[in-house]
N, C-alpha and C positions, 0 to 999 in steps of 0.2 A: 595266371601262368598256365591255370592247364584248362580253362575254357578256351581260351584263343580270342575272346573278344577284344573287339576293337576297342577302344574309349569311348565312344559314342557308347557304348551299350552297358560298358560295366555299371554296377549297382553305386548308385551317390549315396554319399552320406552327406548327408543336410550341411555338416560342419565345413565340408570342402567345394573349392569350384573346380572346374574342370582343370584347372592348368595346376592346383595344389595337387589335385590325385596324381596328373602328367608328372609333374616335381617327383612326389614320393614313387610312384616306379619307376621314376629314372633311378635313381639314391639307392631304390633296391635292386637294380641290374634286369626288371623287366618289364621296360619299357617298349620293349620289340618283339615281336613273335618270334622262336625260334626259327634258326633254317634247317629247312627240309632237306634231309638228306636223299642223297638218290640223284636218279637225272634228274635235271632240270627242260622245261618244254621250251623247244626253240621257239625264241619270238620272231614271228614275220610280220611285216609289210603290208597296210592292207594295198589290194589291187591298186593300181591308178587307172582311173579314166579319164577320157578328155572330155574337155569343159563344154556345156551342152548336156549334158546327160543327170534326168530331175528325176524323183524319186517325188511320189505326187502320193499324200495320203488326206484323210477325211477324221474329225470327230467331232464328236457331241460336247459342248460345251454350254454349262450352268449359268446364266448370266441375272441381273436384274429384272429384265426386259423378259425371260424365259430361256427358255432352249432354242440354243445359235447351235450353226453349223461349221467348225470350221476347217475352209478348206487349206491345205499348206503343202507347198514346192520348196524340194529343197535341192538346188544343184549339188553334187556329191564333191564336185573339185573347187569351186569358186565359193562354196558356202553360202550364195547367193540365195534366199529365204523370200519367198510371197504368200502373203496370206489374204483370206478373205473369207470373211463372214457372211452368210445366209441364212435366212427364215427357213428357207426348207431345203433338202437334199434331195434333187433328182438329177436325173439323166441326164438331162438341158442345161441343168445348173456345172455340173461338170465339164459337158464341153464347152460352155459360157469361162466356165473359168479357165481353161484351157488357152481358149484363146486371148483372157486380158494378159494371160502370161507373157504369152508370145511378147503382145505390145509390152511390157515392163520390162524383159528383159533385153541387156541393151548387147547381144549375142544372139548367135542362132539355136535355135536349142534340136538336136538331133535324135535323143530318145529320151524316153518318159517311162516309168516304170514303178504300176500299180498292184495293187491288192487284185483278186477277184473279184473283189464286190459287185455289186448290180450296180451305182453308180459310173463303174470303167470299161465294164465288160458284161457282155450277154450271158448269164447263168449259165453252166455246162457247154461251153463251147468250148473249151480247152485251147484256149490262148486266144489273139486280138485278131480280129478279122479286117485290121485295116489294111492290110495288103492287098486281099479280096476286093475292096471298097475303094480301093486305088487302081486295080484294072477295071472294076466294072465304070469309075467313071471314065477314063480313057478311052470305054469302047461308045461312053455315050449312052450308057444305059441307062433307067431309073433306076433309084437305089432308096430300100428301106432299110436302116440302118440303125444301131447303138449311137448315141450321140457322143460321148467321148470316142469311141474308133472313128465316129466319119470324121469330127476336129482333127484327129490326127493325121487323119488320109487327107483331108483338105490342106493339111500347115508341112505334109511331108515330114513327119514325126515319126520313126518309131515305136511302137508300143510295145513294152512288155510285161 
């Protein structure tokens, strides 16, 4: 009662299982954390977006075989989920992934929305230069470029 822990965390006694100690603080009336007096914090809503819009991260995963890469999209309205596995994490490999999104998903996907990291975005440039990479190719110009921003200037993506 006056730690506040959950049941997950209170101390077992060997003689009991989880739903005997459940039992006995119900019997004893605390079973529940008390209520907090005071306001209460209004709950909201989270934002909605419309469907199209992927939230794209990267990590490092332990496997038998060694250290995989994995890459995963998650549309934020459809819950719509892709994943893929790589030997190695580079800049290529990102807009590579980028694009097999595109193919799987069976929508148009309108903005994308990453980390800094050096796989999404060129170090210190403070935000996505595929807009830039989207008039220079329009005028026709050569273009050296981050390989996930040109994917996006190429698929008409968004980036943030």
């Amino acid at each position: 009662q006056y730690t506040l822990l959950p049941l997950d965390d209170c101390p077992t006694i060997p003689a009991l299982t989880r739903s005997s100690l459940h039992r006995c603080l119900q019997r004893h009336g605390i079973s529940r954390l008390p209520e907090v007096e005071g306001e209460k914090p209004v709950k909201t809503k989270f934002k909605s977006y419309p469907i199209g819009f992927f939230h794209i991260d990267i990590a490092e995963v332990q496997t038998a075989q060694g250290k995989l890469y994995m890459f995963i999209a998650i549309d934020r309205t459809s819950k719509f989920a892709f994943v893929e596995l790589h030997r190695e994490a580079k800049r290529r490999t990102a807009g590579d992934f980028l694009r097999h999104l595109v193919e799987a998903v069976p929508y148009r996907i309108t903005k994308v929305l990453t980390d800094n990291g050096t796989h999404f975005t060129t170090p210190g440039a403070g935000g996505s230069a595929a807009p830039l990479i989207v008039e220079a190719l329009a005028k026709g110009e050569t273009v050296w470029a981050h390989a996930f921003e040109y994917a996006c200037a190429q698929l008409g993506i968004e980036h943030r």
